[in-house]
C-alpha positions as CSV (number, residue, x, y, z in Angstrom):
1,X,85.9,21.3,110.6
2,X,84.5,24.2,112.2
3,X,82.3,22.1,114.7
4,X,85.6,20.2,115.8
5,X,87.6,23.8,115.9
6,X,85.0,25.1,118.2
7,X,86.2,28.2,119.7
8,X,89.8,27.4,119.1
9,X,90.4,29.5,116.6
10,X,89.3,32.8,118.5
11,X,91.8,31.9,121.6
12,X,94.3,34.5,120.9
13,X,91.6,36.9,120.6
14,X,90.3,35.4,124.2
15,X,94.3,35.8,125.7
16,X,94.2,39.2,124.8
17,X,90.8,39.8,126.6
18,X,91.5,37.8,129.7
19,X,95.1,40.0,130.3
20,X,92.9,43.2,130.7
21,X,93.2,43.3,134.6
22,X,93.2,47.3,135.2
23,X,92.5,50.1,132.6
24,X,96.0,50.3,131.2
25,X,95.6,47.1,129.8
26,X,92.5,48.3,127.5
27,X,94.4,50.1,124.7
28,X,96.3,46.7,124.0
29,X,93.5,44.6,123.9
30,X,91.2,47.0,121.5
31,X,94.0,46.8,119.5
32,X,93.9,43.3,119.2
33,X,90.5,43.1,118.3
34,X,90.2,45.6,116.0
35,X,93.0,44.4,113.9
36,X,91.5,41.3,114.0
37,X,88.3,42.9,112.7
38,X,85.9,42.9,115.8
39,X,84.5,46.7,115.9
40,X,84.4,46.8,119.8
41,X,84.1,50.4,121.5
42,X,84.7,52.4,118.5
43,X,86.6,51.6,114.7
44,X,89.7,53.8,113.0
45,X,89.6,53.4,109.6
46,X,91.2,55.6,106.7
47,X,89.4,57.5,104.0
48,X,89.4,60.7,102.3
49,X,89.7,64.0,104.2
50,X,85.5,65.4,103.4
51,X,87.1,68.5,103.2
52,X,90.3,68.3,101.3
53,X,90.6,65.3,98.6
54,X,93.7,65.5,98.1
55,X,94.6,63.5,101.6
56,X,93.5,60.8,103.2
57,X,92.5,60.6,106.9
58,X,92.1,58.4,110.0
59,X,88.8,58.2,111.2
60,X,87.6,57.8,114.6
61,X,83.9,56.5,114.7
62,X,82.2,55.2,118.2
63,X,80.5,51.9,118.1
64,X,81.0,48.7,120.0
65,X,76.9,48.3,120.3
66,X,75.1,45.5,119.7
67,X,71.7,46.5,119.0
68,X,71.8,48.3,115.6
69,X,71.2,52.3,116.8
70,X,72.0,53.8,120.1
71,X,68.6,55.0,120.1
72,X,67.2,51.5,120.7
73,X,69.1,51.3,124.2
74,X,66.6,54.4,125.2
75,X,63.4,54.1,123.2
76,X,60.4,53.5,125.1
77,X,57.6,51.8,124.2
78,X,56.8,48.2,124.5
79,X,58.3,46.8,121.6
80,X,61.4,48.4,122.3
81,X,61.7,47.5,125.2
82,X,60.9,43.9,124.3
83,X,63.7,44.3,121.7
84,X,66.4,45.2,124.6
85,X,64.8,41.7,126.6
86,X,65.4,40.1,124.0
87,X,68.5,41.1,123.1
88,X,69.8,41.0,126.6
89,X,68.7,37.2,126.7
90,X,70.1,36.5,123.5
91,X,73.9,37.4,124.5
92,X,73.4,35.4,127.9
93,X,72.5,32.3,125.4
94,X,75.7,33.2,123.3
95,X,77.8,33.3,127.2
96,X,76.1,29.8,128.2
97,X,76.6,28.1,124.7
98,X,80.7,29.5,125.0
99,X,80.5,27.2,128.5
100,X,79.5,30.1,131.1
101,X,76.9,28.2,133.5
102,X,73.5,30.0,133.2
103,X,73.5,32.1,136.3
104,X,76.8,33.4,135.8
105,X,75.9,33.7,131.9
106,X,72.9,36.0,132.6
107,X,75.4,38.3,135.4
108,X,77.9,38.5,132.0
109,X,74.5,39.8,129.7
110,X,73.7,42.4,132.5
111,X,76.8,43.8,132.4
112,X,77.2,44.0,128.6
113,X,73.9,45.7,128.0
114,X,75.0,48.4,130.8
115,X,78.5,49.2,129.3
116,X,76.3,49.2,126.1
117,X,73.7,51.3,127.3
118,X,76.2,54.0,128.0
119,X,78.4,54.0,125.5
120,X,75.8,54.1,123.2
121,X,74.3,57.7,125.6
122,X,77.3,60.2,124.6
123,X,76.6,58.7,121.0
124,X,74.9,60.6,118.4
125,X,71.4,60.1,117.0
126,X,71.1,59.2,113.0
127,X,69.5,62.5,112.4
128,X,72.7,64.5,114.0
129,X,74.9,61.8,112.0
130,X,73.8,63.0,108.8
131,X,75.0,66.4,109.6
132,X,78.6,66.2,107.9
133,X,79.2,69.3,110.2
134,X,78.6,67.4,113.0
135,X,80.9,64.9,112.3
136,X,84.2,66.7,111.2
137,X,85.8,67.6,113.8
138,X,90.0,67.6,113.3
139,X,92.0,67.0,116.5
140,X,96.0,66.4,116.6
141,X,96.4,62.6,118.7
142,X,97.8,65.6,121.5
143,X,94.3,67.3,121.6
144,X,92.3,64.0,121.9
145,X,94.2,62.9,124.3
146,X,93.0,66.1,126.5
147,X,89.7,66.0,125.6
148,X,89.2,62.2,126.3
149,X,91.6,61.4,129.3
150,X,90.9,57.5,130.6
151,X,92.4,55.8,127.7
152,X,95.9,55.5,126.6
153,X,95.2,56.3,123.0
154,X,99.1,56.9,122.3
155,X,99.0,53.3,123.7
156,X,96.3,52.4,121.3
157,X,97.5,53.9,118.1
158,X,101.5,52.2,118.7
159,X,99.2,48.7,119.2
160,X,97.9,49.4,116.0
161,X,100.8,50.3,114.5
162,X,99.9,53.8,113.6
163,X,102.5,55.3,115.4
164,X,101.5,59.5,115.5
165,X,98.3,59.5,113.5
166,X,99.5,63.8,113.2
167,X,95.9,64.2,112.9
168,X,92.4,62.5,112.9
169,X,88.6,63.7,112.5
170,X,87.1,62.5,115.8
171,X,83.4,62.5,114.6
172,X,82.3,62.0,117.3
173,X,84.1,63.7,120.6
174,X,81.2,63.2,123.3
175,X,81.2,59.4,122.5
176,X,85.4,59.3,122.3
177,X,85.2,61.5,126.1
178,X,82.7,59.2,127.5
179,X,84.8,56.1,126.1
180,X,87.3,57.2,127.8
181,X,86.1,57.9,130.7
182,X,84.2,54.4,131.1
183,X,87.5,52.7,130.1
184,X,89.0,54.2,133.9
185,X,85.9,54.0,135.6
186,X,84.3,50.9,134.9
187,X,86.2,47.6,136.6
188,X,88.0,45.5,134.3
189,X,85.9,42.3,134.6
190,X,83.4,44.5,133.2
191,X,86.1,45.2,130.4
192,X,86.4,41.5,129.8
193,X,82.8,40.5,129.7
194,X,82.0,43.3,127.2
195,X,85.3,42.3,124.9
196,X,84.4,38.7,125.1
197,X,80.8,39.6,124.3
198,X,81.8,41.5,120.8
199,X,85.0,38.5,119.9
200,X,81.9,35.6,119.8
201,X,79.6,38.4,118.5
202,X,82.2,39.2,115.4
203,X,82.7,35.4,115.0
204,X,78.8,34.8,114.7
205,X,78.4,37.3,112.1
């Protein structure tokens, strides 16, 4: 049954990243994936205030990388960079085998390991993750939207239907500023590569 579906099933999922044609578009379609369960760009997810228990709290946590650390997009000696070869390869294989032909397959892996590669810069290193210090940082959804103007988040939270999150620990800000910053910078076929990339990532996995 799930040879004959083929990649059916993950059409919506497809719709919502072919309609991203400038960067207003973005919010709705990370929506979309994300309540679907694919983890591109960055996650919300609710859990306990680390600093008052008797609340809970949205979450916003970068991500949206393939490779499992942002340090492997920068390490480098041989190995690692064999990794990132490897890597980059393997998601042109993934583009070809979804019915890209191989040259264009291989344009579509170069553009996700560059969107990669800098999201994954303004992110932090393990060691600075395990600082809980680091990582707390409260801002109202009217504070993050000044500190990380390129995305509509107020967009983004409606899609999701969170309405005013009131507040939200950011734990990251660099990686949620750069974010949004690539989401108005970087063309929007880039957009659509990198979302298409992370929909038949998700449904591997």
């Amino acid at each position: 049954a799930i040879a004959r579906a083929g990649l059916q099933p993950l059409a919506p999922l497809f719709a919502a990243v072919v309609a991203v044609k400038a960067p207003e578009d973005l919010p709705a379609a990370l929506a979309a994936l994300h309540r679907s369960g694919v983890p591109a760009g960055f996650s919300i997810s609710v859990r306990q205030d680390a600093k008052d228990s008797r609340r809970y709290l949205a979450h916003f946590q970068p991500g949206g990388l393939g490779l499992p650390d942002r340090d492997y997009y920068f390490r480098d000696d041989e190995r690692s960079k064999a990794q990132r070869e490897a890597y980059r390869a393997h998601v042109a294989t993934v583009f070809r085998l979804a019915g890209e032909e191989a040259a264009a397959a291989g344009r579509l892996a170069a553009v996700v390991m560059d969107l990669e590669t800098e999201l994954a810069r303004a992110q932090m290193t393990l060691v600075e993750r395990r600082d809980p210090e680091k990582t707390y940082n409260l801002r109202t959804t009217a504070k993050l939207v000044e500190e990380a103007p390129g995305l509509d988040w107020k967009a983004y939270f409606s899609a999701i239907g969170a309405g005013d999150l009131g507040e939200l620990n950011v734990t990251q800000p660099a990686a949620a500023t750069a974010l949004a910053r690539l989401a108005a910078a970087r063309p929007a076929a880039d957009w659509r590569a990198y979302l298409r990339w992370h929909v038949l990532r998700a449904a591997a996995t």
